[in-house]
N, C-alpha and C positions, 0 to 999 in steps of 0.2 A: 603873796605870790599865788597860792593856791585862789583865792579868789577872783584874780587877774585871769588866768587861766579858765577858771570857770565859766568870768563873763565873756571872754573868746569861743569860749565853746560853743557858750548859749547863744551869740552872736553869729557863729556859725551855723548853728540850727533854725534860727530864724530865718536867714536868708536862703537855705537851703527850701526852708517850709513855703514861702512865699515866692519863689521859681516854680518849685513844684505845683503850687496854687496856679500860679499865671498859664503854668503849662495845662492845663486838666480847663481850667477857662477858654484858654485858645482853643481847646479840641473840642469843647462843648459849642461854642460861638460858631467853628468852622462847620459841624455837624447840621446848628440850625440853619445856618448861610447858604450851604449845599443842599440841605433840602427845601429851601424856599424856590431855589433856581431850578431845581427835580419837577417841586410841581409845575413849574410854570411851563418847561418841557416837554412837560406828559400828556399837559394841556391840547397840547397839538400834536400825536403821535405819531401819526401820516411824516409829517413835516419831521420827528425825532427819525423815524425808521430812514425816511430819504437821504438824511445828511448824515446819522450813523452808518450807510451802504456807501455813501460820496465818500465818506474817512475812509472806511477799510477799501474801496478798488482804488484811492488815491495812492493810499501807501503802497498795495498791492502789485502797482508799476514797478515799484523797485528791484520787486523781487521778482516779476517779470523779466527785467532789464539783466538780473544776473542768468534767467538761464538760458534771453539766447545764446549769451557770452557762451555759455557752456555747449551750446550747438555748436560752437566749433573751437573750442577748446575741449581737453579735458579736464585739466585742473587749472588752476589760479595760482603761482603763486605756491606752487607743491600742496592748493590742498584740493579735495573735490568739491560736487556740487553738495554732498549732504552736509556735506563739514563744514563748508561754507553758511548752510541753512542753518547748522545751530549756534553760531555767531551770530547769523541774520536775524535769528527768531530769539534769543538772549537779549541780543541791544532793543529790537525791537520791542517787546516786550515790558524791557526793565523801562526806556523810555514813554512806552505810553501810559505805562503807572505814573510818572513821576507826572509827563502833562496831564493828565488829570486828575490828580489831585492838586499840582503847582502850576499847572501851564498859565493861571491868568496872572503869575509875575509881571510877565511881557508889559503889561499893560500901565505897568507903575510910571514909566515915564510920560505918558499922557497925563495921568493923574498930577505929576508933579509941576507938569507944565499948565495947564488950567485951573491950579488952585483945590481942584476936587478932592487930595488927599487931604483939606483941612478939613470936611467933614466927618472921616473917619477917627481922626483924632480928638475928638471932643468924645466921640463915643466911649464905656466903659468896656471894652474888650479889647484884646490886642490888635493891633494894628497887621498884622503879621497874616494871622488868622481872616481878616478881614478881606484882604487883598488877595490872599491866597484864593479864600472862597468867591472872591466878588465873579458874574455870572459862568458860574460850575459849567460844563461841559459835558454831558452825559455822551453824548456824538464822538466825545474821541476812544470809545469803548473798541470803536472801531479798528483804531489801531493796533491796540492792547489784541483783538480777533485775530486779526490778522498775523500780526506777530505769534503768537500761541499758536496758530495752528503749524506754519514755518517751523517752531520750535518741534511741537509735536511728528510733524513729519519727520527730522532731523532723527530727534531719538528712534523713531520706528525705523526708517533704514539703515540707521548705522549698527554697523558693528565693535558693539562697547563691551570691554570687560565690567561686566557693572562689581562696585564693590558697595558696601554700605557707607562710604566718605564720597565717593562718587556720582548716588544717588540724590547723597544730601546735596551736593555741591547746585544741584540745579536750582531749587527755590531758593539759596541761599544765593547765589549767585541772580537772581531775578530780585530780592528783594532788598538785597545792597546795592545791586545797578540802580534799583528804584533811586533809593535814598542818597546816594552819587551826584543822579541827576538833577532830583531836588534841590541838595545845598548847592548846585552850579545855577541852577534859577534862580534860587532865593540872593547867592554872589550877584548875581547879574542884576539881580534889580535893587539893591545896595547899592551898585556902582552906577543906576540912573539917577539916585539924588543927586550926583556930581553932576554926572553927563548932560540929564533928562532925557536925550534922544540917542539912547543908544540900542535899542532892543536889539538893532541890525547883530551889535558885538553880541549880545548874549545869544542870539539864535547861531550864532558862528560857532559855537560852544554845546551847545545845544543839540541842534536838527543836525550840525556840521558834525557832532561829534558819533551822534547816532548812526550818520552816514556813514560816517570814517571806521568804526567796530564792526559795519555789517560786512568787513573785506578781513581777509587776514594781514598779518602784521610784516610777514614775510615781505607783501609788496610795496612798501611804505619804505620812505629812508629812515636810518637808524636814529640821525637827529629827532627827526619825529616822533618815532617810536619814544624815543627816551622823554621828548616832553610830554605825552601823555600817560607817562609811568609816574614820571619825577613831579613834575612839574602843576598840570591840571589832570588829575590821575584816572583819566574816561577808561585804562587797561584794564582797572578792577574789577570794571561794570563789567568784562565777559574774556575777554581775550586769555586773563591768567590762569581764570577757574575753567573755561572751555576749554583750555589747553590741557588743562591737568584731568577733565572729563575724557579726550583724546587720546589723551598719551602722548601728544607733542612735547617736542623740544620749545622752551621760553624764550622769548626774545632778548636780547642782552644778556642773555646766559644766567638768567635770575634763578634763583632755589629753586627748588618745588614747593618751597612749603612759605612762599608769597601766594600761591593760589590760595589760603584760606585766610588773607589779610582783608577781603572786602572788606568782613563789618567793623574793622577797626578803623579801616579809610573811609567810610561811609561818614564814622562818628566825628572821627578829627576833621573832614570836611563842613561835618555840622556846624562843627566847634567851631571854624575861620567863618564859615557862614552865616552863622549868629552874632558873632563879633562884627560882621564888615555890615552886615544888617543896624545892629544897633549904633554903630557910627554913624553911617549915611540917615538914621534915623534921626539923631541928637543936631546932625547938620541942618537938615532940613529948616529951611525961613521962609515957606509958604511961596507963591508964586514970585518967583526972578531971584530967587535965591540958587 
């Protein structure tokens, strides 16, 4: 019995040792992949700076577009324009981390439609890593600018009781919406092995979901509300923790003490992420599959 036991154990420290392994390889792989594509960006800097300035006054509309609303409103929805800005500059923000370091998921359904992702798999790195890094993005730093300053503005005119759980709640809450966003890309393109053309569904999830956090929750139906709490959990990304930075009342009448679940929903997201990953992985039978 004791021996039995033993080789379970050892069995479980192995598999443990060789995740760990894969994992530490992927970030290595992903490292040199992002900086092959860096240089080849910087290459042409004129041309990096143009389409870096194109990203941030693209995104920049949006939040344009909330304040003329606010020329003739006052609030939204019971909240104002700064309150609004730190929901706007949270999602915004957590979102343009996660495109760019995941944004070229998108792309996997092309890949699986032309046969291209059997290149990648003959190679010794993870596949995951590879896809993620294939041509990096440096230009979408813009968003990430953009967003951050929104943020920044938000905190400098509002009037917050700061507390030190408060404080923290900001990069924690930017860098769980990060990784939110991520395993919702990495889902999304899992679910093009099946589809192949479906990037439309994952951007709906995506850029729809970013949209959707940059408003508050009050003007939204409660249906809705509840499927992005329950269901595809985008509230984590800023809504729970912003509220609880606020001092707002929650929606659905949740705790207070759901605002410090991001990094637990970030992980369990990973977790379905990685599973629905390595299925549509296993699936995969090269072109018409």
């Amino acid at each position: 019995m004791a021996e039995t036991v033993g080789r379970a154990e050892a069995d479980r420290t192995a598999v443990v040792f060789v995740e760990r392994s894969r994992f530490v390889e992927g970030v290595r792989a992903y490292g040199l992949i992002a900086m092959m594509w860096l240089r080849s960006t910087m290459a042409y800097r004129a041309s990096f700076a143009m389409t870096a300035f194109g990203n941030f006054a693209v995104t920049a509309f949006d939040f344009v577009a909330i304040m003329l609303m606010f020329s003739h409103v006052d609030a939204l929805g019971g909240y104002s324009l700064p309150e609004i800005a730190l929901l706007y500059g949270a999602a915004g923000t957590a979102f343009g981390l996660a495109d760019l370091v995941m944004g070229s998921m998108g792309r996997l359904g092309r890949r699986v439609r032309d046969g291209t992702l059997d290149t990648l798999l003959v190679r010794p790195v993870p596949v995951l890593a590879q896809v993620a890094a294939d041509r990096f993005a440096l230009r979408r730093l813009g968003r990430i600018t953009q967003g951050a300053l929104v943020l920044g503005y938000a905190l400098v005119v509002l009037d917050i009781g700061w507390t030190p759980l408060k404080a923290a709640m900001i990069p924690l809450m930017l860098l769980s919406g990060a990784a939110i966003f991520s395993a919702v890309l990495v889902a999304g393109a899992a679910f093009q092995f099946v589809a192949q053309d479906a990037s439309e569904v994952q951007n709906s999830f995506t850029y729809g979901g970013n949209t959707l956090l940059q408003y508050p929750p009050s003007i939204f139906a409660k249906d809705l509300v509840r499927g992005v709490t329950f269901v595809v959990p985008l509230a984590f990304v800023n809504w729970l923790p912003a509220l609880y930075v606020l001092g707002r009342e929650y929606p659905l009448g949740l705790p207070e003490w759901v605002a410090f679940l991001p990094p637990a929903v970030a992980a369990l997201c990973w977790v379905g992420a990685g599973l629905a990953w390595r299925k549509g992985l296993r699936a995969y039978r090269s072109t018409g599959s």
